[in-house]
C-alpha positions as CSV (number, residue, x, y, z in Angstrom):
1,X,12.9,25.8,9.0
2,X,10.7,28.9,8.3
3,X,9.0,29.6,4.9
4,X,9.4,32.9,3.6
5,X,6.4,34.6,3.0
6,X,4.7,34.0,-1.1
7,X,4.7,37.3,-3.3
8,X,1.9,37.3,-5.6
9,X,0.8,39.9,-7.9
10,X,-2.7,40.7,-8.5
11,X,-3.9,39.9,-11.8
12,X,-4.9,43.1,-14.2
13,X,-1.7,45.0,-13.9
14,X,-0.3,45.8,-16.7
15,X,2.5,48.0,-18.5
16,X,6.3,48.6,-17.7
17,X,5.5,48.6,-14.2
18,X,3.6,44.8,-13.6
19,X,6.8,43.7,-17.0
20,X,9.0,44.4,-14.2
21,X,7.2,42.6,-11.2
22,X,7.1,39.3,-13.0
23,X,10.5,37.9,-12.8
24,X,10.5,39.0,-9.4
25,X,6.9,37.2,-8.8
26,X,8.3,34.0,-10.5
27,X,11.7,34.5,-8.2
28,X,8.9,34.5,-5.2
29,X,7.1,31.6,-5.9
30,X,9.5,29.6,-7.0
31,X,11.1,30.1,-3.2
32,X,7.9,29.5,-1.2
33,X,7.5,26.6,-3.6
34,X,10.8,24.9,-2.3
35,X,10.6,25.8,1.0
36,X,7.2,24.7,1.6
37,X,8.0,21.6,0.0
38,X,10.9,21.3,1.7
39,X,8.9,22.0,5.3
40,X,6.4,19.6,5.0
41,X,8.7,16.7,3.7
42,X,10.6,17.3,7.2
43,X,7.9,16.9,9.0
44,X,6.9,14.0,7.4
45,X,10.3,12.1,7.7
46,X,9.7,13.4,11.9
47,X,6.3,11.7,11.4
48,X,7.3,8.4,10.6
49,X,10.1,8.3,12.8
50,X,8.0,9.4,15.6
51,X,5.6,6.3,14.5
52,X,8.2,3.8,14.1
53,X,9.6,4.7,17.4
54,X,6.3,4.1,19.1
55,X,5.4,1.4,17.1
56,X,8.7,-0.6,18.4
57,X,7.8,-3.9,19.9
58,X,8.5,-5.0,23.5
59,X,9.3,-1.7,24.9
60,X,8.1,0.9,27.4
61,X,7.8,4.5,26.7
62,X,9.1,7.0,29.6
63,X,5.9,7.6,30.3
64,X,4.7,3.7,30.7
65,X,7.7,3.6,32.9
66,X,6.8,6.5,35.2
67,X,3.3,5.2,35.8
68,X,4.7,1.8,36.5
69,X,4.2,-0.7,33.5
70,X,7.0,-3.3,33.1
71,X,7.1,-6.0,30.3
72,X,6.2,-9.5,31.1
73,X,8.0,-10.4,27.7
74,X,11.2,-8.7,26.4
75,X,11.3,-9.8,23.5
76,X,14.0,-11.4,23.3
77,X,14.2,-14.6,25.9
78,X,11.4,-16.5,28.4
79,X,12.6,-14.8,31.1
80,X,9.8,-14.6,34.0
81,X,8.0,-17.7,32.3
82,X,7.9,-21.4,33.4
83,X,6.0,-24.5,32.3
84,X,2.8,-24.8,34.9
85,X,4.0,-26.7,36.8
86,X,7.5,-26.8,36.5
87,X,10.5,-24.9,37.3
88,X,11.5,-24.4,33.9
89,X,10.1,-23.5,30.5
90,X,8.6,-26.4,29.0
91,X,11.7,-28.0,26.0
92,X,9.5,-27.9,23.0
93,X,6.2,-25.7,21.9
94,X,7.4,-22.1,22.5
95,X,10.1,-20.0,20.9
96,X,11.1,-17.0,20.8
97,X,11.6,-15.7,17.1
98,X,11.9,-11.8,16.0
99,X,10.5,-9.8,18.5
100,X,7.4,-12.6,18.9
101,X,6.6,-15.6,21.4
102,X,5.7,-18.2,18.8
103,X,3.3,-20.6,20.4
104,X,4.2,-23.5,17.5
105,X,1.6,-25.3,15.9
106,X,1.0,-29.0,16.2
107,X,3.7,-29.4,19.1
108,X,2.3,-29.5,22.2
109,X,4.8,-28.4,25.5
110,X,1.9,-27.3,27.6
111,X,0.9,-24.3,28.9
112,X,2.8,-21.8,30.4
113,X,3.1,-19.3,33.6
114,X,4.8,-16.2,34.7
115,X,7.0,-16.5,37.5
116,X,5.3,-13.9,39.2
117,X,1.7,-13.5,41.1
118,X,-0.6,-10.6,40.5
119,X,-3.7,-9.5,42.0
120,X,-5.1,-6.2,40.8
121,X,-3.7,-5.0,37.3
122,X,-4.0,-3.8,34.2
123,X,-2.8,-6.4,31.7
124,X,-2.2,-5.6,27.8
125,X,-0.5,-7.5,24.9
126,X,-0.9,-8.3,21.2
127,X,-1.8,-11.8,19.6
128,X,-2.4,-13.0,16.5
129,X,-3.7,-16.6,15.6
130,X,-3.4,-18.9,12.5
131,X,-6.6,-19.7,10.7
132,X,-9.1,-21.8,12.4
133,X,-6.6,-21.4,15.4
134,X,-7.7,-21.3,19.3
135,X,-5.7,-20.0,22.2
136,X,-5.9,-17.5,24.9
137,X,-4.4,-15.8,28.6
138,X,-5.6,-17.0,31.5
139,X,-5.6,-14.6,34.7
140,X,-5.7,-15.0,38.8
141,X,-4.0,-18.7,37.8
142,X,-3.4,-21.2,40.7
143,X,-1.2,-24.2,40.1
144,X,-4.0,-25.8,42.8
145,X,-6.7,-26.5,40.6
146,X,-5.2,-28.4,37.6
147,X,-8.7,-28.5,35.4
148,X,-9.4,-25.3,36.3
149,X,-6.8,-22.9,36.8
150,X,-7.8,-19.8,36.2
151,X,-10.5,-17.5,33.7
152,X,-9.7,-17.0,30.4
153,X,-9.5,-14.3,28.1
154,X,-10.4,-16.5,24.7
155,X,-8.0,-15.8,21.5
156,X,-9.9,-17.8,18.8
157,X,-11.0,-17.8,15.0
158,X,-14.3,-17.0,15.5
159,X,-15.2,-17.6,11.3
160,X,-13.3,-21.1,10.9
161,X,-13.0,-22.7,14.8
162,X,-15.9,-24.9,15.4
163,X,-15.6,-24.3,19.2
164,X,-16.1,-20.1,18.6
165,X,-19.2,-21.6,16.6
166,X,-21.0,-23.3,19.9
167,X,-21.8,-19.4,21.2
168,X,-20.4,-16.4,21.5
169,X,-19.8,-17.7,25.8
170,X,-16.6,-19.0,23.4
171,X,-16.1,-16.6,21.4
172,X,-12.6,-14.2,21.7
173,X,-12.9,-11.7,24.2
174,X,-15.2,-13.7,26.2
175,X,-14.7,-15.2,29.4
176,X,-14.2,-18.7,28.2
177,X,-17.4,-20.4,28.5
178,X,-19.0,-18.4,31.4
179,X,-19.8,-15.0,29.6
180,X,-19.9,-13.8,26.2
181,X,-18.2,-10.2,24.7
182,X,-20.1,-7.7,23.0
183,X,-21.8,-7.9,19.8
184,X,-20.0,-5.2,18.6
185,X,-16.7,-6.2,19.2
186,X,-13.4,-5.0,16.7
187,X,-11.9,-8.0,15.9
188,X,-9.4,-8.5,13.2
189,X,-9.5,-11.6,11.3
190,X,-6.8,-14.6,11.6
191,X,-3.5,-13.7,10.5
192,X,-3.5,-9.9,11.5
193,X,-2.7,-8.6,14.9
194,X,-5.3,-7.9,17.5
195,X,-4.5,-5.8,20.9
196,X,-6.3,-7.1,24.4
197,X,-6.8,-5.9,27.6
198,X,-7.6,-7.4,31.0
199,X,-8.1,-4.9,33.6
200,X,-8.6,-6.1,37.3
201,X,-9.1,-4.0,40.4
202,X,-11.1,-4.6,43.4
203,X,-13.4,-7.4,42.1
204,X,-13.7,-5.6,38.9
205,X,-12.7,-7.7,35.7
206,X,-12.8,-5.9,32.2
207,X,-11.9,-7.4,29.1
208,X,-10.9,-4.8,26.0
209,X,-10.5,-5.6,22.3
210,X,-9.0,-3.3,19.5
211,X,-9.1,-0.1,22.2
212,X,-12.7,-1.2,23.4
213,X,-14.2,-2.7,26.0
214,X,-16.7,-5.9,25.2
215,X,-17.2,-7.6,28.5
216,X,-17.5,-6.3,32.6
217,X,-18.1,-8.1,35.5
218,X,-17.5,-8.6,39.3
219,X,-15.5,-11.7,40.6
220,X,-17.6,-13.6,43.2
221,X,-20.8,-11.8,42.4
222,X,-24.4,-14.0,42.4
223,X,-24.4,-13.3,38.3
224,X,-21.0,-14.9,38.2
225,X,-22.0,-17.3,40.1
226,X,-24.8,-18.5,37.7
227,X,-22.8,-17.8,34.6
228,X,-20.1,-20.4,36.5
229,X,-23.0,-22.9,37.1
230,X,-24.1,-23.2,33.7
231,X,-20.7,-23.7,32.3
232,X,-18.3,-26.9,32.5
233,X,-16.7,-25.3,35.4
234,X,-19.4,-25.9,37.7
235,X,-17.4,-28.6,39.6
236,X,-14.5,-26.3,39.9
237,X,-14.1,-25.3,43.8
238,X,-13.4,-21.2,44.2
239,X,-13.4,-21.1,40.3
240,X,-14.3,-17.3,39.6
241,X,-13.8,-16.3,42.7
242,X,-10.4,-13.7,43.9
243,X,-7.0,-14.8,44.1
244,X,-3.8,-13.4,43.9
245,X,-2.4,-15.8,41.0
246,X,-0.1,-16.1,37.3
247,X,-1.0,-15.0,34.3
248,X,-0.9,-17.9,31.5
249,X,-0.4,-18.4,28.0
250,X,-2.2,-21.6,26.5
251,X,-1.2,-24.6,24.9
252,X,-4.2,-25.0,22.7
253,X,-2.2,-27.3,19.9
254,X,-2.7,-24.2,17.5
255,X,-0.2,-21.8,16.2
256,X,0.1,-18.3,18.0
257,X,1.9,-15.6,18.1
258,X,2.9,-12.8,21.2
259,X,4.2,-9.8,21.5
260,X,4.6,-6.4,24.0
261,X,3.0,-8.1,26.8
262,X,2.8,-5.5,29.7
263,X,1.0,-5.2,32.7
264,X,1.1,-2.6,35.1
265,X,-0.3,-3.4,38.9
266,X,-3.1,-1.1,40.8
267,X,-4.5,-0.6,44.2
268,X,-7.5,-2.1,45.1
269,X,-9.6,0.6,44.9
């Protein structure tokens, strides 16, 4: 819609000739008036529509689907998860409930896998725990190495969980119990939605909180190695080093919550 352009008359005119402007002044502003207000609520109402649209969970844009990102869950079913393990989701635990994977709390069904393996990716989703709560997504998972399957990204209450308390090697966004996050990290308390990241290419790992990155490092370097050696993974054969493996969601006993998981898979270099 165009606005027609305001009128206004300069103050200090006066006689017959400004008497006879003024209706048509008031005529003037009184018609920018309404269709200026009437411009910008349009463009407000496209506003939010535009944000609800891309706020919608558990879909792809056009352009996340040109550049080759596809949903791990669609929002609907567990289709593309199993039990680790098994050949079928695991019967209790997990369900699927508006738009969310509801990891319930206080029943235990175990942990579970995608059906597929990746190796170099870029890996995003949205979680949010209950207070004092502990979870988290493990990456480059084998079904080989039982006690140690794979690194994780932590998902934890770092205020209320006693295990976030031991150091920040436990703390969300780090790689669980091998290497701390960032100080600086944006984390959003229990009960409101964070976003994370895990970005893998080459032997390049990155973990991302809140749209920032809080922890790098190189799978199978001598600094991992240490990091590894000091943690109770030291007796895990291979553990930190490359494989092409599932992604997992833990079974931590505490209540979680999932949503637009996507990942999109890279070259190595």
């Amino acid at each position: 819609m165009k606005s027609m352009p305001c009128t206004i008359i300069p103050r200090g005119q006066t006689g017959e000739g400004a008497g006879r402007r003024r209706p048509r002044r008031a005529q003037s502003l009184k018609s920018c008036s309404s269709l200026q207000l009437a411009d910008a609520f349009g463009v407000v109402i496209l506003l939010l529509a535009l944000s609800a649209w891309a706020s919608e969970p558990n879909q792809l844009t056009d352009l996340e689907k040109q550049t080759g990102w596809k949903l791990l869950f669609d929002g609907q079913t567990t289709k593309g998860w199993r039990g680790y393990k098994q050949t079928a989701m695991p019967g209790k635990g997990w369900r699927v409930e508006d738009g969310v994977l509801k990891k319930i709390g206080g029943e235990r069904g175990g942990d579970i896998i995608t059906d597929e393996k990746f190796n170099d990716f870029d890996l995003t989703w949205e979680w949010r725990i209950s207070p004092a709560g502990n979870n988290g997504i493990k990456y480059l998972v084998t079904e080989d190495r039982p006690s140690a399957p794979g690194q994780e990204y932590q998902m934890i209450d770092d205020a209320r969980n006693p295990d976030a308390r031991v150091g920040p090697h436990r703390a969300t966004g780090s790689f669980y119990d091998v290497l701390p996050p960032s100080d600086d990290k944006p984390l959003k308390p229990a009960g409101e939605w964070n976003q994370s990241r895990v970005l893998i290419q080459g032997n390049h790992v990155e973990h991302w909180l809140n749209g920032k990155k809080v922890l790098a490092y190189e799978l199978g370097s001598d600094a991992l190695k240490t990091a590894v050696a000091r943690s109770k993974f030291k007796n895990a054969p291979g553990f930190g080093e490359k494989i092409k493996g599932h992604i997992m969601l833990t079974d931590h006993g505490d209540e979680c919550w999932f949503r637009n998981i996507k990942i999109r898979e890279l070259s190595a270099e």
